[in-house]
C-alpha positions, -999 to 999 in steps of 0.1 A, spaced: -685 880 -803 -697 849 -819 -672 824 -830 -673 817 -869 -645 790 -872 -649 758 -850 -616 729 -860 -590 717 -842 -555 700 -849 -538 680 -831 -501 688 -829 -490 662 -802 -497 628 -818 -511 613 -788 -542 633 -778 -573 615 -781 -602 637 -771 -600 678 -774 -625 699 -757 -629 729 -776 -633 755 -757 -611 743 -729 -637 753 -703 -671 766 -703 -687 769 -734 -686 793 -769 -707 813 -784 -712 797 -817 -732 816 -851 -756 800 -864 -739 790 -898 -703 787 -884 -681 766 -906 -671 733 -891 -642 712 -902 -636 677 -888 -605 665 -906 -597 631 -918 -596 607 -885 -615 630 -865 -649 631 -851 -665 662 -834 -692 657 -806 -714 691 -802 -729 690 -765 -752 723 -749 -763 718 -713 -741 686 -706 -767 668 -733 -748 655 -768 -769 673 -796 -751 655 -828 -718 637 -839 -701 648 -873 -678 625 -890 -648 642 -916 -659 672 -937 -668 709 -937 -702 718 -925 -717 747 -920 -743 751 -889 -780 753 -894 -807 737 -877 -806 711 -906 -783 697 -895 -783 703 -854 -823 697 -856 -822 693 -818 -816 737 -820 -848 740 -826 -857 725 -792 -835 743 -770 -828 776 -784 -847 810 -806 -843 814 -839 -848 849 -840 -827 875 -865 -834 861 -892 -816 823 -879 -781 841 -873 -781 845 -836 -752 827 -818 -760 800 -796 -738 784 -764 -722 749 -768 -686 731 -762 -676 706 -789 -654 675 -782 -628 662 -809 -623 629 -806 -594 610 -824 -604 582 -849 -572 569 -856 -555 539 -841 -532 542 -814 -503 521 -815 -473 511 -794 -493 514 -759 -475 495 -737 -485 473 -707 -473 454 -678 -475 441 -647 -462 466 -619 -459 437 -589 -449 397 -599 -473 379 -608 -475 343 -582 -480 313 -611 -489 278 -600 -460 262 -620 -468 223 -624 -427 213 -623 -413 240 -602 -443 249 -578 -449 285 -570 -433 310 -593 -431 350 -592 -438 361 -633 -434 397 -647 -450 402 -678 -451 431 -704 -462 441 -740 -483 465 -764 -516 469 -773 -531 489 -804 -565 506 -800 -589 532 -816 -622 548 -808 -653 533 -828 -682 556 -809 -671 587 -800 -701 601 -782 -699 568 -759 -664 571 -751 -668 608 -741 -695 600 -718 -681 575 -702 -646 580 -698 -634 618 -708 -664 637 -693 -657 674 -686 -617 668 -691 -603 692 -716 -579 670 -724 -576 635 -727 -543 614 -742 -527 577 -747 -510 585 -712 -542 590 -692 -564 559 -710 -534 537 -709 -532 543 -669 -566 527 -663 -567 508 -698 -538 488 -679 -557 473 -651 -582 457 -671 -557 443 -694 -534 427 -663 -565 418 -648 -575 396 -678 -539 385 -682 -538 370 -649 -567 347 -659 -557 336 -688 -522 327 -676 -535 305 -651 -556 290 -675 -537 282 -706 -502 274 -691 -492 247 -673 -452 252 -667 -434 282 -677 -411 254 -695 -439 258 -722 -438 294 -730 -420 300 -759 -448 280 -777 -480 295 -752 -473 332 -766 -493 336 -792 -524 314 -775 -518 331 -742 -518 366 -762 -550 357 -787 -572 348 -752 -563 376 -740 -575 397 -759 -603 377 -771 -615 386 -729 -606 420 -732 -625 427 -765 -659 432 -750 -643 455 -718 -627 476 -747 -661 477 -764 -685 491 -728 -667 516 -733 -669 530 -770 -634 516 -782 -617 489 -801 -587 462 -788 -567 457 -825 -538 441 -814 -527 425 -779 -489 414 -775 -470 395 -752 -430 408 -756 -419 385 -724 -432 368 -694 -401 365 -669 -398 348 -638 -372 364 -611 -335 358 -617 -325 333 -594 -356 307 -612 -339 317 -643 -305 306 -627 -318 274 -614 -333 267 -655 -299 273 -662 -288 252 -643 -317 223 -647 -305 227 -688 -269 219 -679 -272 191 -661 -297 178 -690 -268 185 -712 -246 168 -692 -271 132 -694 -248 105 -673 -237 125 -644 -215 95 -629 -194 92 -662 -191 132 -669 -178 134 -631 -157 103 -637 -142 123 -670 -141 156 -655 -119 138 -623 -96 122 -645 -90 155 -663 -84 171 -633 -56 144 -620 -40 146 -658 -36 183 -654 -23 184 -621 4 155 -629 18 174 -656 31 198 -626 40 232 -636 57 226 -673 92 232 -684 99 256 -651 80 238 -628 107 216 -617 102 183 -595 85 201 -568 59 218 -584 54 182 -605 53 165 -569 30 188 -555 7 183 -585 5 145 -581 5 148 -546 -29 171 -550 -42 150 -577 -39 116 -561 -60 137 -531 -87 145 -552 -89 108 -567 -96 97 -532 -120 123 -524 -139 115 -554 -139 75 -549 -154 81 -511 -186 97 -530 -192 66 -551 -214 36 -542 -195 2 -531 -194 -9 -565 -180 20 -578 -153 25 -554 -145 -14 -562 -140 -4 -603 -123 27 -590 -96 8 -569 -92 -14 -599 -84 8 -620 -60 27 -600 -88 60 -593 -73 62 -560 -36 68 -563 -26 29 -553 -42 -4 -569 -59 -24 -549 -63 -61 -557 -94 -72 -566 -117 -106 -572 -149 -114 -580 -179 -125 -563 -205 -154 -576 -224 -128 -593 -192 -115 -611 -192 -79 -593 -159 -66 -586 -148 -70 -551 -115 -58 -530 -96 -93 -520 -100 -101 -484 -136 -92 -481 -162 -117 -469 -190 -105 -485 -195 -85 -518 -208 -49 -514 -227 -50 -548 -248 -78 -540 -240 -92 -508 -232 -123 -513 -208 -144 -494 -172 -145 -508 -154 -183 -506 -130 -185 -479 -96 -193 -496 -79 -223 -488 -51 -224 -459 -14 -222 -468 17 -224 -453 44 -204 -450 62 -216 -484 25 -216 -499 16 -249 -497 -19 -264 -492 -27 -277 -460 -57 -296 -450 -79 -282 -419 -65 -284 -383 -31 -301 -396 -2 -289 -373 24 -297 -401 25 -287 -438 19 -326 -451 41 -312 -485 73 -290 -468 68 -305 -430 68 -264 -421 50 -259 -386 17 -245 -393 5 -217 -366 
């Protein structure tokens, strides 16, 4: 029996193509009523050779308008007699919230950290703008064709093209948060004529992250701390001190003297542990100031760096210290090589 009625609806929301019948092909009467709804498009084919596409409307079948009939087929019976074909309903509308990404890392030249492992991933919005081309190309005899099934393959192109332009429009992945929307416009600017060989349109491309592995994020983390931190010699210097005032306060009202002993004790160890990780001149300031638990004396050398009494040279600058005069045991002057303070008559040596 010859079929009378030839529609379709989509109920799913995400099929794309519909081949009605399923498989094979229908009988169909010569002046059948077609209805291609709104967003549709219905692609008659006989003999694996596309006869016509019909855009939205209700038609009814006559060689008027399948003119190609005429070539393949009788008209006997008066132009009523059914003929074979299979009809493909293709969906016009656009397809959004497609998502894509990048199933392995991608490696990144980065110009500050060197090689970096990136994941990237986003949505894309598309729609079919020739409906006979995409069929031909990309559904062929599937009954069925959905967002699942383009997006598989649609994917590949898209990370292909990604890769490309990552490499070259971004320099350090320091500079993403203002590369998106460049990165994400040449991307699909690329992409646009791959979408087009095959009978469809790239609307939108987005970029919702580019990642690199946690333990780069870490290290950024870190890299913004210590940016944050700017003179890492005073903030350790502060941070120390803190440390030793803390401890010396013991541990309050019930602590008692041990606990407050112990906490000097402790602190006065970490001063000296921190003063053996400064330069010379450091460790100089330090012992004047009492870093280290017990003052040291100090003097100055020619240039006016602060230097530990006693020492010969100065280990800022290296210069020679002035030897001291001799004195003797009251603390008298005494000239060189005199046996006998001239001043107290003390014997000298």
């Amino acid at each position: 029996m010859a079929i009378d009625v030839v529609e379709w609806t989509d109920v799913s929301g995400d099929e794309i193509v519909h081949r009605w019948p399923q498989y094979g092909q229908a009988d169909i009467s010569m002046g059948a009523q077609l209805t291609v709804r709104e967003s549709q498009a219905a692609v008659f084919f006989r003999d694996g050779k596309a006869l016509d596409t019909f855009g939205p409307g209700r038609y009814t079948l006559t060689t008027a308008n399948l003119p190609l009939l005429d070539r393949i087929i009788n008209i006997p019976f008066g132009g009523k007699t059914p003929f074979q074909a299979e009809v493909y309903f293709v969906n016009m509308r656009t397809f959004t919230n497609l998502k894509w990404g990048t199933p392995v890392p991608v490696v990144f030249r980065d110009s500050e950290l060197g090689a970096v492992r990136l994941r990237a991933y986003g949505l894309f919005t598309m729609r079919i703008n020739d409906p006979q081309l995409f069929v031909n190309k990309v559904v062929g005899t599937e009954h069925r064709y959905d967002t699942e099934m383009v997006g598989s393959w649609l994917r590949d192109f898209i990370i292909s093209r990604f890769n490309d332009m990552l490499g070259t429009t971004l320099d350090s992945i320091f500079d993403l948060a203002s590369k998106y929307d460049e990165l994400g416009a040449a991307t699909k600017a690329r992409l646009t004529s791959d979408f087009r060989n095959y009978g469809m349109v790239l609307e939108d491309f987005l970029i919702d992250a580019i990642t690199p592995p946690d333990e780069v994020n870490e290290m950024i983390d870190e890299r913004s701390r210590m940016g944050a931190v700017g003179d890492m010699t005073k903030f350790t210097q502060y941070r120390t001190a803190q440390a030793i005032g803390d401890l010396a306060k013991g541990g309050g009202d019930g602590g008692g003297a041990a606990a407050t002993g112990a906490g000097l004790g402790l602190g006065v160890t970490m001063a000296q542990l921190f003063t053996q990780a400064l330069n010379p001149q450091q460790q100089a300031q330090a012992a004047a100031q009492g870093w280290t638990g017990t003052a040291v004396p100090t003097t100055t050398c020619p240039q006016g760096h602060l230097v530990p009494q006693g020492a010969k040279f100065c280990p800022e600058c290296g210069a020679r210290m002035p030897e001291e005069p001799a004195t003797c045991p009251n603390g008298h002057p005494i000239p060189p090589g005199a046996k006998f303070c001239p001043e107290c008559g003390a014997r000298i040596g």
